[in-house]
C-alpha positions as CSV (number, residue, x, y, z in Angstrom):
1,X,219.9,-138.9,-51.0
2,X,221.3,-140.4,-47.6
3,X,219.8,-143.4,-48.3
4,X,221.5,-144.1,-52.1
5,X,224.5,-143.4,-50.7
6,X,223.9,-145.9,-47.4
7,X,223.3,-148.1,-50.0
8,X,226.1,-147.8,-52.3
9,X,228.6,-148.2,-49.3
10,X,226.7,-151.2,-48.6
11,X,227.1,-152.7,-52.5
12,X,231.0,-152.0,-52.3
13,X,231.2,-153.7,-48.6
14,X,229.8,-156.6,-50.1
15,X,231.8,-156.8,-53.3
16,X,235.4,-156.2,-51.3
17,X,234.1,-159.4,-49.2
18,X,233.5,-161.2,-52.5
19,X,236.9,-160.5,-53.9
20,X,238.7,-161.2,-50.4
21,X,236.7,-165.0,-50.3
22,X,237.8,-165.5,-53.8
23,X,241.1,-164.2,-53.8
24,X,241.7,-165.7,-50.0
25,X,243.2,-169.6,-50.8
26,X,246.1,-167.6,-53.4
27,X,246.6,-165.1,-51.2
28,X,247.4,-168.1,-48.3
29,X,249.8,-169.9,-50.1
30,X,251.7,-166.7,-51.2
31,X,251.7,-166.0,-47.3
32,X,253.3,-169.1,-46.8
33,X,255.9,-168.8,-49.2
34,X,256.5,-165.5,-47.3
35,X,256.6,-167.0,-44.5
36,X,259.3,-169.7,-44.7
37,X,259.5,-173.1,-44.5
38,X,257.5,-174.9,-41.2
39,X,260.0,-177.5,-40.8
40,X,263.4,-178.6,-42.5
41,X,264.4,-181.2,-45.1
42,X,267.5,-183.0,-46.0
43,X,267.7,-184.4,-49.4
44,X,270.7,-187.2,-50.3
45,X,271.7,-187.6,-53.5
46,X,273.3,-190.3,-55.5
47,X,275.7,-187.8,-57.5
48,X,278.3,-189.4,-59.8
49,X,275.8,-192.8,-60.6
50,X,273.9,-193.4,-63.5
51,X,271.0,-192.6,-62.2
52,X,269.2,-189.8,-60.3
53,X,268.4,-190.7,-57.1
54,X,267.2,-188.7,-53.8
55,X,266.4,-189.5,-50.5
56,X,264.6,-187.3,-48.2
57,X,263.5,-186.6,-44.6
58,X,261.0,-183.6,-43.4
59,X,260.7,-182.2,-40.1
60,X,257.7,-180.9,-40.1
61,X,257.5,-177.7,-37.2
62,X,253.5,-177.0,-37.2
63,X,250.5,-179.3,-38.6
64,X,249.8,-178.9,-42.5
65,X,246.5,-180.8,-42.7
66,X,246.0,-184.5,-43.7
67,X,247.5,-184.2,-47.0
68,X,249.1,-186.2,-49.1
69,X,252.4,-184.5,-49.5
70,X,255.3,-184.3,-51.6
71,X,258.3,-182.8,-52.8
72,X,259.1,-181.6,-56.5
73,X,262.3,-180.8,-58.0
74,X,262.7,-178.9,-61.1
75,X,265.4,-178.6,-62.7
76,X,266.5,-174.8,-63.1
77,X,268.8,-175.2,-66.4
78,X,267.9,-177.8,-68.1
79,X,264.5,-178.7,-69.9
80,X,265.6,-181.7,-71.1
81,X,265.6,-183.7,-67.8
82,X,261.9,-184.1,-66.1
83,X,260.8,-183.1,-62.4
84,X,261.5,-185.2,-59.9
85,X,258.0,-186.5,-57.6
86,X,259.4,-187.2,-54.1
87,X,256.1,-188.8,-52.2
88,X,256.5,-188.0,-48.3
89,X,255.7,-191.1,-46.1
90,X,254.7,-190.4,-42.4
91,X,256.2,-192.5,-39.8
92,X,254.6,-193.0,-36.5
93,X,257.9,-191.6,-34.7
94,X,257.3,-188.8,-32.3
95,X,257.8,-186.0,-33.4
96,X,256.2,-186.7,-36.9
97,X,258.9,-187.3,-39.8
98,X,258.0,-187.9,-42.9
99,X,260.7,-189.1,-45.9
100,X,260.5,-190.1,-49.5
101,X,262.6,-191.8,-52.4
102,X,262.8,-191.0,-56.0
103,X,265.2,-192.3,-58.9
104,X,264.8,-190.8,-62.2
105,X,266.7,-191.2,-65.4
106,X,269.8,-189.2,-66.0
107,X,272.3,-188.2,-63.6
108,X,273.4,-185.1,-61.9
109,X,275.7,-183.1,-63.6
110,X,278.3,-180.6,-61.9
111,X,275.9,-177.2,-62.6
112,X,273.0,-178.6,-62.2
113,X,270.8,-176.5,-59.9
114,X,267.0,-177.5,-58.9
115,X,264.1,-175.6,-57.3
116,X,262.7,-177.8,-54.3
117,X,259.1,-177.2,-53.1
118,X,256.8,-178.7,-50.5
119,X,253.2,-179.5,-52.1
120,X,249.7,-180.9,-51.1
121,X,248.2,-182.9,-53.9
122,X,245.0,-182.3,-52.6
123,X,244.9,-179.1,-53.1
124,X,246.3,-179.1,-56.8
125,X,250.1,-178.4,-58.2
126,X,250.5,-174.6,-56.5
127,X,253.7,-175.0,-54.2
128,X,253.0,-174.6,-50.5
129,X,256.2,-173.5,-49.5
130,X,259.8,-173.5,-51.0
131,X,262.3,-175.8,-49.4
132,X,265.4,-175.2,-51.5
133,X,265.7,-172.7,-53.7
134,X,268.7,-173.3,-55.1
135,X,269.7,-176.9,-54.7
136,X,273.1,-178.3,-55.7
137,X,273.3,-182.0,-56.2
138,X,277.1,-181.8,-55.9
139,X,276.8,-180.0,-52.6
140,X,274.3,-182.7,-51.3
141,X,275.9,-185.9,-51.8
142,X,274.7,-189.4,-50.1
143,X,277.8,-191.9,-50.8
144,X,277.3,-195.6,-51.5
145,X,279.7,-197.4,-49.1
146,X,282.9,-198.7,-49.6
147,X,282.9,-202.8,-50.4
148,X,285.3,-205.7,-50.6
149,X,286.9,-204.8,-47.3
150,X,289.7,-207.5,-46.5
151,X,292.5,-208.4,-44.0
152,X,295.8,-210.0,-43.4
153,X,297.7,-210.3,-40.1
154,X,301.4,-210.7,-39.8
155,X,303.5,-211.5,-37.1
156,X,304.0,-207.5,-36.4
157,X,300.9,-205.6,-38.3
158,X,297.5,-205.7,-39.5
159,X,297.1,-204.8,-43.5
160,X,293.3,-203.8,-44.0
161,X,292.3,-202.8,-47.6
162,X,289.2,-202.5,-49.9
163,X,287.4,-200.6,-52.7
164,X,285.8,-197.2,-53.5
165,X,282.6,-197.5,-54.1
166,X,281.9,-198.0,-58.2
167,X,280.6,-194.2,-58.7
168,X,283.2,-192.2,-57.3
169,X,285.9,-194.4,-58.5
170,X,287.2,-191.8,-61.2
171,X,284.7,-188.9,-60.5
172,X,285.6,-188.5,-56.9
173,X,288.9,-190.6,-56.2
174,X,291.0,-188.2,-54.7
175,X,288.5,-186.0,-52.7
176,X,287.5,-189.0,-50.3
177,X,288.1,-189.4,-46.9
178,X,287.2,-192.8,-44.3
179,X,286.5,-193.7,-41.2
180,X,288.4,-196.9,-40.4
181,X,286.3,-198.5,-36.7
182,X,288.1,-201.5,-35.4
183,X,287.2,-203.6,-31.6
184,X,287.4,-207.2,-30.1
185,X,285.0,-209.4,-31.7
186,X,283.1,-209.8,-28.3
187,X,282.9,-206.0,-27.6
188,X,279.9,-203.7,-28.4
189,X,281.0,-201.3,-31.3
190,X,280.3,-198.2,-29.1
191,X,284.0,-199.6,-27.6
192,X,285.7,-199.7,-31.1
193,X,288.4,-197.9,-31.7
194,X,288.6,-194.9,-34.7
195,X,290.5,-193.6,-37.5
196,X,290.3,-191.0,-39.5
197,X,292.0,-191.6,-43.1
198,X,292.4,-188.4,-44.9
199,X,294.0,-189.9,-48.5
200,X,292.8,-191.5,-51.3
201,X,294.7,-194.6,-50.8
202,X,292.7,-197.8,-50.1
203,X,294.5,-199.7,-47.7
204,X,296.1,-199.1,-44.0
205,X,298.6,-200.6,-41.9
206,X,297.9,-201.2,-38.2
207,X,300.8,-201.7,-36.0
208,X,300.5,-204.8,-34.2
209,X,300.8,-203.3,-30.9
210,X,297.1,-202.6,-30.8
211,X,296.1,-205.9,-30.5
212,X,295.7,-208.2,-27.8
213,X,298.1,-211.9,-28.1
214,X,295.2,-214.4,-29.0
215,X,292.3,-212.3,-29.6
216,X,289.9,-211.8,-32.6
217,X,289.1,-208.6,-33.8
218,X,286.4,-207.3,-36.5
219,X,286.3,-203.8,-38.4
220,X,284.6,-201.7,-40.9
221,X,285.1,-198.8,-42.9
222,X,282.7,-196.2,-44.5
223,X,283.3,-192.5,-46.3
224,X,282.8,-189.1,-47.4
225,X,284.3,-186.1,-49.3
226,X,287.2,-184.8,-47.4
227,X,286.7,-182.2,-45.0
228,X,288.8,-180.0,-46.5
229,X,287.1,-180.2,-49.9
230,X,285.2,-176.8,-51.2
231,X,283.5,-177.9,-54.5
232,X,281.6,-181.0,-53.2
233,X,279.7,-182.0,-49.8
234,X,278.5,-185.2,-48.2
235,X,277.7,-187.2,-45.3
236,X,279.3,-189.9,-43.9
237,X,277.8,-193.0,-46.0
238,X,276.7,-196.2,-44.4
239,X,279.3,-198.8,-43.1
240,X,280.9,-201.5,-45.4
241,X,280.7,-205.3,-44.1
242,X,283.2,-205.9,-41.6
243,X,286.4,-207.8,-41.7
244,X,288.4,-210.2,-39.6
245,X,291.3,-211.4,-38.1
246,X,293.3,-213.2,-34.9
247,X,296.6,-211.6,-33.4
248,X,298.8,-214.1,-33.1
249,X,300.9,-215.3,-30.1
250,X,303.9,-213.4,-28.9
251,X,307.6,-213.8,-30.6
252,X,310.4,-214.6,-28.1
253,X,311.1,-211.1,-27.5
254,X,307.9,-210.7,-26.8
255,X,308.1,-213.1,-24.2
256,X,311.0,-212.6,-22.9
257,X,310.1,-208.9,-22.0
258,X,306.9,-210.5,-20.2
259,X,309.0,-212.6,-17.8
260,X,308.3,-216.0,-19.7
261,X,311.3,-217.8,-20.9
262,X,310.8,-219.1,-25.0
263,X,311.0,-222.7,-26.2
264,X,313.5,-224.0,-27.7
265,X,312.9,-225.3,-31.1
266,X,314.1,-228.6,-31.2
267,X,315.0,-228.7,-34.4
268,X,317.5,-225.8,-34.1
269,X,319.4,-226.8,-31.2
270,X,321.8,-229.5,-30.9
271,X,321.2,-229.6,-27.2
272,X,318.4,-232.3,-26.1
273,X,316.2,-232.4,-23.0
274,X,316.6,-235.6,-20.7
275,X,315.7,-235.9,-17.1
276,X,318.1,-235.0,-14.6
277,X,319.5,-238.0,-12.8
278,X,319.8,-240.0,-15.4
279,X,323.9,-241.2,-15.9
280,X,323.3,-241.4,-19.7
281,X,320.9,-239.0,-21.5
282,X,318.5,-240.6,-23.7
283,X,318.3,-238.6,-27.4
284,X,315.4,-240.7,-28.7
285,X,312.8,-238.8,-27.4
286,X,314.0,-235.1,-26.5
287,X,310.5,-233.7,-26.0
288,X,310.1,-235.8,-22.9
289,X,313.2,-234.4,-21.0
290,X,314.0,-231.2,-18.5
291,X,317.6,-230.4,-18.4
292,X,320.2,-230.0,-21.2
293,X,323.0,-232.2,-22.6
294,X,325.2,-232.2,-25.3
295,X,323.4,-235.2,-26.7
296,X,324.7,-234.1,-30.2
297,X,328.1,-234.1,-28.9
298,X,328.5,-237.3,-27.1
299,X,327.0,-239.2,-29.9
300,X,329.0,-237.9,-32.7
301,X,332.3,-236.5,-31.2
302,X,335.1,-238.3,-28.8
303,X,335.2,-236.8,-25.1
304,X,337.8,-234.3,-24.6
305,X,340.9,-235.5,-22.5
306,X,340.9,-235.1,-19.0
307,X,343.2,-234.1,-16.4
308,X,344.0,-235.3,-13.5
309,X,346.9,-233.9,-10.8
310,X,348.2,-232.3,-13.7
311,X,348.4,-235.9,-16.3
312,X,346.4,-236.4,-19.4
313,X,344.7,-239.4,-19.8
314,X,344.2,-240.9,-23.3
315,X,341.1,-240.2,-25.0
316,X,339.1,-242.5,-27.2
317,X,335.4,-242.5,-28.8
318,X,334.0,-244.7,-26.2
319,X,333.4,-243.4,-22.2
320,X,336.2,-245.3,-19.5
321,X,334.3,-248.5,-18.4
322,X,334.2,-248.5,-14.7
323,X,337.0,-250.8,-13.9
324,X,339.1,-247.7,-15.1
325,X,337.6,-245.4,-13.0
326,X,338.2,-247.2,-10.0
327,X,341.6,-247.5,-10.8
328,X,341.9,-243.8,-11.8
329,X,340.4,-242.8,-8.3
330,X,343.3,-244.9,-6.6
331,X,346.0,-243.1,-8.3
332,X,348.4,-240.5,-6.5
333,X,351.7,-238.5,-7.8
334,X,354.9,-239.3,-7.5
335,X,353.7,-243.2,-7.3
């Protein structure tokens, strides 16, 4: 009697191993759904374009064998629009990081809502772990840049405008924000100067104070949904080509204030340069003379009258010869 019943223990040890090595790979996987995650994703999307595109990168936190791996999105309201296969790519980077790219057709929609889960195709279509399990393409957004970026320099400012980029131009027009990065065209960018545009207006005015006289300077521009913005989240997308443009030389104020007295124009004045010495200015060529004379004058207008020991002297058009100047010098009152 001892022995059946040695024996029957025996039977049911062996079938409870039987059904625990059968029953082990499912009971793995549901483990590591329990488990969490072992590592962390970000997935991009291209929400508002006419397509769906994502880009993701995994962090993986533990080895998950050789693989090969990817991510699947399903779509959680709609059986219309297919899964998305995103195919992980390992780099060589240290720690491991693995990313993929997908673009499928249709676009995401405001309510759309997708199931994200980490596979190994080797091991067939049950889901290792669950990534996302309720991911919102409008909360996820990966903007294009901004393009056409162009700029004019005055004598006081700097105007800088360019476009939105093609997608958001109606979806997402007045929820963007930008970072406008400006520097000298010989500095690194890590120098470059910041703003941080909170409008949806696409131009800015720089006051020309910033510059440098004489120097070349180069910026770009990229964006995001505003900060302040509660239906929709992004990143910062990449940065637009640059831009650029030369401050000009100071104005006369400007060099006035820096202790360097401004030219003349030549055409303005009707005082000439001639070199001092001279006993009659030469007007032909003003540009090669240092002092001032009323060139102008003397050319076009007769000489004043002048007085001496209290008698005028006639005036005419022509200058005294010098025969009358003698005589002048010899004169005295009362003769």
């Amino acid at each position: 009697m001892e022995q059946s019943r040695g024996a029957a223990w025996l039977l049911l040890l062996l079938l409870l191993l039987l059904l625990q090595t059968l029953l082990l790979p499912s009971s793995l996987a549901a483990e590591r759904q329990q488990a969490g995650s072992p590592g962390t994703a970000r997935c991009r999307n291209s929400y508002g374009s006419q397509k769906r595109r994502v880009d993701c990168v995994w962090h993986p936190n533990q080895a998950l064998g050789d693989g090969p791996f990817y991510l699947n999105f399903s779509d959680l309201l709609s059986t219309e629009s297919s899964s998305l296969l995103c195919k992980l790519s390992a780099s060589s980077e240290m720690p491991p990081v693995s990313s993929c790219s997908v673009t499928g057709e249709g676009e995401f929609m405001e309510n759309d809502q997708y199931h994200v889960s980490l596979h190994d195709a080797s091991l067939g279509t049950e889901p290792l772990y669950t990534i996302f399990s309720d991911y919102e393409p409008m909360k996820h957004i990966q903007s294009d840049p901004p393009f056409a970026l162009e700029s004019s320099m005055s004598a006081s400012k700097c105007r800088i405008q360019w476009k939105r980029p093609e997608a958001y131009d109606v979806l997402l027009e007045t929820v963007l924000q930008w970072e406008l990065a400006f520097k000298a065209a010989d500095a690194p960018w890590e120098q470059a100067q910041s703003k941080i545009l909170d409008h949806s207006e696409t131009w800015v005015e720089l006051e020309g104070a910033e510059f440098k006289s004489r120097v070349s300077y180069v910026a770009r521009i990229r964006c995001k949904i505003s900060d302040s913005e509660r239906h929709y989240r992004s990143e910062w997308s990449p940065w637009s080509p640059t831009t650029t443009w030369t401050a000009p030389p100071p104005g006369p104020r400007a060099a006035a204030a820096a202790g360097r007295p401004p030219l003349l124009p030549h055409s303005s004045s009707p005082f000439m340069l001639h070199t001092v010495g001279t006993s009659r200015p030469d007007c032909s060529h003003p540009g090669q003379h240092l002092s001032l004379q009323p060139c102008a004058l003397q050319n076009r207008w007769p000489a004043p009258p002048r007085v001496s020991t209290g008698h005028l002297l006639p005036s005419g058009p022509s200058p005294p010869s010098r025969s009358g100047a003698k005589e002048r010098k010899g004169f005295k009152t009362g003769a």
